[in-house]
N, C-alpha and C positions, 0 to 999 in steps of 0.2 A: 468155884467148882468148874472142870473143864466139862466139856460137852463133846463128846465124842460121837461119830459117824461111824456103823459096820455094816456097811455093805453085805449081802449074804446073798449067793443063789444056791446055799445048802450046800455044797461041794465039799467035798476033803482040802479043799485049799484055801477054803474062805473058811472053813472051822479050823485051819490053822492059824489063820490069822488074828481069829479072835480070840484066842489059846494063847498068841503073844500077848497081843495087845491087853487081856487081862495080868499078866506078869509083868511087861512093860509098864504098867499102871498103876500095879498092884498096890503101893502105899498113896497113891494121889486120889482125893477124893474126883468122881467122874459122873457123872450120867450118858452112859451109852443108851443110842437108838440105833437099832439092829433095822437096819431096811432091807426091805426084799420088793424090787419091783420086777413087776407082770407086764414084759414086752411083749405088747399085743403085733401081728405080726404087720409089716408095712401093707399086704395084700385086703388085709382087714379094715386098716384105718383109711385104705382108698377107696375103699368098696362103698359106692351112695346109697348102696340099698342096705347094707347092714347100720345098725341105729342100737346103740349101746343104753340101754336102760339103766340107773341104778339099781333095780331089782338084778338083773343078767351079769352084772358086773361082779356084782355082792358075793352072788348064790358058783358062778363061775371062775372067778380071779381070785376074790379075795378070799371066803370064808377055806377054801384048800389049803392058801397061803397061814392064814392068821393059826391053823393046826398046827402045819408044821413050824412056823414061828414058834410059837407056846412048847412045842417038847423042845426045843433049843433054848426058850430059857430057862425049862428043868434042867437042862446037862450043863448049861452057864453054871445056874446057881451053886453045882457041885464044886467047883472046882474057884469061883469069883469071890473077893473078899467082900463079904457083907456088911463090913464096914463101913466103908467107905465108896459101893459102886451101888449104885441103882441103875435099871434097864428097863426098858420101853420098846414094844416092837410097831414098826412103824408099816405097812402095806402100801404103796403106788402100784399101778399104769400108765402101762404109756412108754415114749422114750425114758431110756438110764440115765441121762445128761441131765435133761432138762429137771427130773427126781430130787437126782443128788441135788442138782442148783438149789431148788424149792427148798428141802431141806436143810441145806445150810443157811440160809435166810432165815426161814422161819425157826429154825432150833440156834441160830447162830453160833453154828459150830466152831468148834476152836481146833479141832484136829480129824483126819479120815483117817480109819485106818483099813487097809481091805487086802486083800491076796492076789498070786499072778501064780502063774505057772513056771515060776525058773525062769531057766535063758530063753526058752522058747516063747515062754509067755511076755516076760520085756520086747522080744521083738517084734511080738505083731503090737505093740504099743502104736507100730507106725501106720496099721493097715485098720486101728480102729476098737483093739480089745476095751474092753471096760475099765480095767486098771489104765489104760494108755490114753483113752480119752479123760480121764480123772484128773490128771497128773496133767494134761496140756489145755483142759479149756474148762476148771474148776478150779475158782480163786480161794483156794484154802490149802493149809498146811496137810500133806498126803504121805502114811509113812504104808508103800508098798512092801509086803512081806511075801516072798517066795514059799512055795511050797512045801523048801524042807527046813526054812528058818525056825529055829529051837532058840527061846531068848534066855539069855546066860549072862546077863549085865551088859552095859556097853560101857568096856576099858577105853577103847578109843573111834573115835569118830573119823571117817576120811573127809573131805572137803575139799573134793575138786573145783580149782576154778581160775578162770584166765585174769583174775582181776579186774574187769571192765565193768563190772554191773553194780556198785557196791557204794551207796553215797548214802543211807539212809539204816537208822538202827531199827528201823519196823519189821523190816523183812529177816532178817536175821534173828528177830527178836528168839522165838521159837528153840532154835537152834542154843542160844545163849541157856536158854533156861533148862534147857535139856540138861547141859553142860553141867550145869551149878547143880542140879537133881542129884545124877547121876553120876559128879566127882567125875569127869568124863576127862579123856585127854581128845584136844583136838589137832589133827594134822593136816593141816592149809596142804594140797599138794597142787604146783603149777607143772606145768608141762609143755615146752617149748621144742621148737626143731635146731639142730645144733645152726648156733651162727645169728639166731633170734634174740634181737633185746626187747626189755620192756618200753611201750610207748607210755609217754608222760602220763595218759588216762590209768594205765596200768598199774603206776608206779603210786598213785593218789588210792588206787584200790587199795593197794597191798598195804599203803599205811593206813589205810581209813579198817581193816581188819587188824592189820599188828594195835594197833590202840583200841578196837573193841574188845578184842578180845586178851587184852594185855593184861587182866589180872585174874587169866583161867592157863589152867594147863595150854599149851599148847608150842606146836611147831611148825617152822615152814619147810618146805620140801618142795629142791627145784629140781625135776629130771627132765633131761634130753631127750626125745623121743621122735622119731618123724611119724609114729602113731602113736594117740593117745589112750586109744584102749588098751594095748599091751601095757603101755607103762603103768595103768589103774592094776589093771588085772596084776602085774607083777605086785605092785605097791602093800595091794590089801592082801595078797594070800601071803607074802613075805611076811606082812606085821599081824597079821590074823585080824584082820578087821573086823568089827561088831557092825559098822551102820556107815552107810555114806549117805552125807547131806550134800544136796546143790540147788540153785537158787532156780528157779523153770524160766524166770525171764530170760536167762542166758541160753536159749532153747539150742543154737549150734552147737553150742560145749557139747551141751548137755549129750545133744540128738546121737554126737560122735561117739558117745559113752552107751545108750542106751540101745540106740536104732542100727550098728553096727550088722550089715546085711549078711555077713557069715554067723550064724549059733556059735560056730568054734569057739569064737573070740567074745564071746559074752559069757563062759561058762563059769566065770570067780561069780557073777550074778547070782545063781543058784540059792546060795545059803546066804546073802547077805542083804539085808534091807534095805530099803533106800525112805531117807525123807526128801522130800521135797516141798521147797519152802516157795509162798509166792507173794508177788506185793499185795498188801489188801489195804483195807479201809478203816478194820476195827482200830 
């Protein structure tokens, strides 16, 4: 049974994400924990004269929180296959980082799944949002959903990547089982500047994926590009993309695709989800 992580700070964008992620799920037996943590403010947890009681905490943070929790999982339960999901609402303090971390430890999560704000919201990934520190310094599988993401199957998966990071079947693992789930096509896309060859590490990637993934749908795709976000952005709204997966360790790729400092050029992001896969341990 997998173990899922939902983030919530009650928003219209984090009840959309769990609105996928129940359809995303929908036939997979899961136990979802709905978290909501109470960021106490930095001014508070430096102050020597404030002194946090169990009582103060209980009566102040939590018992608000654990209300609005509970009518969320009345309005889950409407719409979540009872089959197959069961849900637990979980209450922290404190930093969001350090939460989620505890969390996935102790529930030993197998996937997060939580929500952003569109293109706007991916690019303060770099200045710190929640979804953006999740995705760069939380060792677990992260499938961010944008605000206007409606899931409608995933026919094909994008998979950008420069081939350099790719020696081991753990970290992909995820991604493979996606695939076989969900009869998925996937489409390996490289992207080089004109006049660029593959260096020999490159060339060991690209066959160490053409052989993992050699008895799944899939295709490689090599565009020329001297930017790589254009050429994503062109790639996926041309084929109607459902989902791009990329690995976090490759964090330059990555950063070029996600942290792009104009919104212009982030805006195929909007409706499209992103997994992100990272090395672990399990």
């Amino acid at each position: 049974m997998k173990s899922v992580l939902l983030p919530t700070d009650f928003s219209e964008n984090s009840w959309n994400a769990i609105e996928y992620a129940l359809e995303f799920l929908k036939q997979e037996p899961c136990v979802f924990y709905l978290l909501h943590v109470n960021t106490m403010s930095q001014a508070i947890l430096n102050d020597p004269t404030y002194i946090s009681t169990e009582d103060v905490i209980e009566e102040v943070y939590v018992k608000p929180v654990k209300a609005k929790l509970h009518r969320l999982l009345k309005k889950i339960s409407k719409i979540s296959n009872r089959n197959h999901h069961r849900f637990y609402s979980v209450v922290e303090y404190g930093f969001f980082i350090d939460a989620v971390r505890r969390q996935v430890e102790e529930k030993n999560i197998d996937l997060i799944i939580m929500g952003t704000k569109g293109a706007s919201g991916l690019k303060r990934i770099v200045i710190g949002s929640n979804a953006g520190d999740v995705v760069v310094k939380v060792k677990c599988t992260t499938l961010v959903v944008p605000e206007n993401a409606i899931y409608d199957g995933i026919t094909e998966i994008a998979f950008p990547t420069d081939f350099s990071t790719y020696n081991n079947f753990k970290t992909l693992r995820p991604l493979v089982e996606l695939i076989e789930e969900k009869d998925s096509e996937l489409s390996v896309l490289h992207v080089n500047k004109l006049g660029t060859e593959l260096s020999q590490e490159q060339e060991n990637g690209r066959d160490f994926l053409q052989n993992l993934f050699g008895d799944y749908k899939h295709k490689f795709f090599f565009l020329t590009n001297n930017k790589l976000e254009d050429a994503v952005q062109c790639f996926t709204e041309s084929r109607e993309v459902d989902m791009i997966a990329m690995v976090a360790k490759n964090l330059n790729y990555f950063q070029q695709i996600l942290f792009h400092s104009r919104v212009e050029n982030i805006t195929y992001h909007t409706n499209i989800p992103f997994l992100v896969l990272h090395e672990t341990n399990n």
